[in-house]
N, C-alpha and C positions, 0 to 999 in steps of 0.2 A: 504494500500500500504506500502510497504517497499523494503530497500536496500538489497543485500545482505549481507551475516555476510563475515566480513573480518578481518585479522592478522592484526596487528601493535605490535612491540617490542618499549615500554619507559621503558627506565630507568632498564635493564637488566631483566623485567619481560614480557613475553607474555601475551597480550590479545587479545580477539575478541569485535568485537563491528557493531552494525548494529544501522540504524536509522528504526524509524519507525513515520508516521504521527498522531500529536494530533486527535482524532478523534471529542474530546469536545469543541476544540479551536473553537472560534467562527469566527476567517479568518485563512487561511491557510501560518500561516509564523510562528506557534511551530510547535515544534518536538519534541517528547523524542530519546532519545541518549542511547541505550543501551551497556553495556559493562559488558564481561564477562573476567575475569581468565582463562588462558590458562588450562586443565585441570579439569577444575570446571563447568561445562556447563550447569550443570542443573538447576540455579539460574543466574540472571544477578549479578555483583556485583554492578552495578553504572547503575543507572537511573538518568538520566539528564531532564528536562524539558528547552529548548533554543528555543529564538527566534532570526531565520536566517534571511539574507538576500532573498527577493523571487522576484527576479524583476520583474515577471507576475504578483504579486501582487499589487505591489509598483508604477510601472512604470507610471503610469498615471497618481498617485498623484505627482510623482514628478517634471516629465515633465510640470505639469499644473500650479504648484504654484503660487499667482500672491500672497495672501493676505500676512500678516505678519507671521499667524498663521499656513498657508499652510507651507510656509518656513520653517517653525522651523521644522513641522511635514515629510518635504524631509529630513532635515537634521538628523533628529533622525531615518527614515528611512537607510541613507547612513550609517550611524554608523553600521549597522547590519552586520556580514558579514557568508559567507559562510562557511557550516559545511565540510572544508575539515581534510585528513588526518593529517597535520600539528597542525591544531584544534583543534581535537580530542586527539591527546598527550599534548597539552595545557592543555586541560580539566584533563586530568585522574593526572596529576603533580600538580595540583590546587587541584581538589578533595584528593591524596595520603597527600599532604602537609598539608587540611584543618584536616585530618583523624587521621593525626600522633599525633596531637594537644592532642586528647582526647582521640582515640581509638587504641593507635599503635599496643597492643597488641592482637587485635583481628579484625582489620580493614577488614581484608580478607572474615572475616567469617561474614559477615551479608548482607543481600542487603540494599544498601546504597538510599536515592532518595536525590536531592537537584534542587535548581534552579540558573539560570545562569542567569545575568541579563547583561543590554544594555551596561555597563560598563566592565563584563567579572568577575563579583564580584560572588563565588558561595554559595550558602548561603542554611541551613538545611531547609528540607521538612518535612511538619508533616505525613509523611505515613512511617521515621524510624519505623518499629514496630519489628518482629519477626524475631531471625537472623538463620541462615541454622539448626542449630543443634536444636533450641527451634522448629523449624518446623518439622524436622525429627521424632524429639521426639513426639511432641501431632500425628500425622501419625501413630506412631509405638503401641500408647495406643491406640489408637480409632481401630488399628490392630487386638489387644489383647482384646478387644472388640466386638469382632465377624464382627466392619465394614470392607467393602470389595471396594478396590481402583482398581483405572484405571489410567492410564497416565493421567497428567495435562492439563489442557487448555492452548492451544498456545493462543500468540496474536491474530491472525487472529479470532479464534472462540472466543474469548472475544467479539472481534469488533462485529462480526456477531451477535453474544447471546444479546446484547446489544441494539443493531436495530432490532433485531426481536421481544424483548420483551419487549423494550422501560426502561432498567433495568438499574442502573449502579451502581459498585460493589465497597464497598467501599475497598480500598486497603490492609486491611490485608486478608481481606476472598478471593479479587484476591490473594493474594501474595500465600495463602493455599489453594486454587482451582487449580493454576498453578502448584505448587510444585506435587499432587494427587487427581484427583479426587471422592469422596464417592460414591458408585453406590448401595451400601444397599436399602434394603427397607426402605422408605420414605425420601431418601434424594432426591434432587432434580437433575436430570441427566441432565442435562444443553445439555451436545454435540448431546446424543438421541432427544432433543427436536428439533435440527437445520434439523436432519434428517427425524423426523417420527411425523406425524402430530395426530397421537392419543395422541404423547408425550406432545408435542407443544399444545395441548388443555389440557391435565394436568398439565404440568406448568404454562398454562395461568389461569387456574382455583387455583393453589394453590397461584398465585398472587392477585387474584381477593379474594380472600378467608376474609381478613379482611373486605373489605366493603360490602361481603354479609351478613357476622357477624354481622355488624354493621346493614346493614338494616333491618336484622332477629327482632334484641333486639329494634329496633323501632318501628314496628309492633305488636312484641308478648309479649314484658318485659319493655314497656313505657320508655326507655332510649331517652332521649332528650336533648342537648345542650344547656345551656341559651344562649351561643353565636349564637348560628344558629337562635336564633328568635323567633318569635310565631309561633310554631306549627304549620302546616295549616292541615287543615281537611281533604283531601282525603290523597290517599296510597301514589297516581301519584307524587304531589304537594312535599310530603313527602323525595320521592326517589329522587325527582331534587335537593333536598337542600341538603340534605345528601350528594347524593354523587358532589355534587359542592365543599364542606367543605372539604370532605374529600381526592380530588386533592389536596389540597392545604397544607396536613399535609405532614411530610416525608414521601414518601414511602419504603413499607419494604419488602424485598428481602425474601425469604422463602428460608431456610437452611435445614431442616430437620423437620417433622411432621408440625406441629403447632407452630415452633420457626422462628422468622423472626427476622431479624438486618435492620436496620435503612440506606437506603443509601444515606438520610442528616444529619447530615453536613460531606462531601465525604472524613472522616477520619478513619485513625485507632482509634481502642480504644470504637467503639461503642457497646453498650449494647446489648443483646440477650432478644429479648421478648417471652413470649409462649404467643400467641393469640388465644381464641377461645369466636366469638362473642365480648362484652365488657367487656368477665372476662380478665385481661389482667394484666400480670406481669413479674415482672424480672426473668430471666431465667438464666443469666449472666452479668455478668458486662464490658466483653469484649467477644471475640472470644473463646479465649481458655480458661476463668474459664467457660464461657459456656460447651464448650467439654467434660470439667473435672465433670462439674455437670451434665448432659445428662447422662450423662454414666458411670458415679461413678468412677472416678480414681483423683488422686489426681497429684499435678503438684511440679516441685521447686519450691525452692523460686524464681529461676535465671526469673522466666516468671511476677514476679513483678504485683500480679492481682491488680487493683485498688481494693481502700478501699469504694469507693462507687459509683455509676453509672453516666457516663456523663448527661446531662438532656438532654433529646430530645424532641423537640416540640411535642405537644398534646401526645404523647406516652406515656411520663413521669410521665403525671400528674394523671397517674390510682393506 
């Protein structure tokens, strides 16, 4: 669900700005706050995560209070208040002022995330990652590349892509799915899957893809985990523990071929694996030295690749 996009002028600049509902939130009282540059529409510039006033939510706790603890929790409830337009110019003057601090001279040009907290205090999001031009850029090589794009995923088909395949993307490779989609041979057509159910069982297959690797090299190449246990003797016995463990590691998102990224811990800056079965290795160190390596092109210096890979639970240790 979401608002419409709507105008507001602060501070002699236009913007647009629409709300739209956490969909991760575990009660319904966030929201992200998107806002856009008048003229620049193709990127948000300011993503907000805010938690509002929701009285449908609230209402009962607060009406009910009798304990000590209840009380405090109406009254930190009452602090919240509603995402109006007045608000929303609060917010973009708060964010402008936080931006000028460190990024005057290019504040405009990147998309920004932060969060807002019960006090109205707004404070940096670790999903800053890639700003419009470093995006454009890796787009226009992976171009020259023979890869071939489509329009971006809207919010909506995020939501839907997400619930349909149980997936969630960690924010740079949303921030580059949004901006253009890769529709080449063996990338992963995400919007085709929502529509066409031969897709929808290809994607589900190239998701499912590492734990049938995994169960492959159990069976024919004695790969076994001291952590998982003793062994047990039949195939059956075998396949339940496997893939029990194997819930429990990050799961990785499939990008293209045999390359998956990690979507725990639900950051930028996560590594690119090539997986096939247990041969299993680094492919990249983030999103775009990934690109840059897939595809042989070389990036600036401005894209800052790390010097060695975040560590990602069981992924890492291959």
């Amino acid at each position: 669900m979401r608002m419409k996009l709507r105008r507001i002028h602060v501070d002699g600049v236009d913007f647009f700005w629409r709300v739209l509902w956490d969909p991760d939130a575990a009660n319904s009282d966030y929201l992200f706050l998107r806002v856009w540059v008048a003229g620049c529409k193709a990127y948000p510039w300011l993503t907000v995560h805010y938690q509002f006033h929701n009285p449908w939510l609230f209402y009962g706790d607060i009406i009910s209070a009798v304990t000590p603890e209840q009380q405090q929790r109406a009254r930190d409830y009452s602090q919240l208040k509603p995402l109006t337009p007045g608000k929303v110019a609060e917010i973009i003057r708060k964010a402008t002022s936080l931006l000028d601090d460190e990024y005057a001279d290019r504040r405009l040009d990147k998309s920004w995330y932060l969060n807002i907290n019960r006090e109205g205090a707004l404070n940096w999001d670790w999903r800053n990652i890639m700003n419009i031009s470093q995006i454009t850029l890796l787009i226009k090589r992976l171009k020259q590349s023979g890869v071939s794009f489509v329009e971006g995923l809207s919010d909506e088909e995020f939501v839907a892509i997400q619930s349909e395949f149980q997936v969630t993307f960690p924010p740079d490779l949303k921030q580059f799915l949004q901006a253009a989609m890769p529709v080449s041979e063996r990338f992963v057509n995400w919007r085709a899957g929502l529509n066409s159910t031969k897709v929808k069982q290809q994607i589900e297959q190239r998701i499912n893809w590492p734990l049938e690797g995994m169960l492959f090299d159990v069976e024919n190449n004695s790969y076994w985990e001291n952590s998982w246990g003793e062994k047990p003797g039949s195939a059956e016995e075998r396949e339940v523990i496997v893939s029990q463990h194997f819930y429990t590691y990050p799961k990785l998102i499939p990008i293209y071929s045999h390359r998956y990224i990690p979507a725990t811990p639900n950051e930028a800056g996560n590594p690119v694996f090539s997986v096939y079965q247990m041969d299993i290795i680094y492919y990249g160190y983030d999103l775009a030295s990934y690109f840059a390596h897939e595809f042989s092109f070389s990036l600036p210096e401005s894209f800052e690749a790390p010097e060695e890979p975040k560590y990602i639970e069981f992924w890492g240790d291959f």
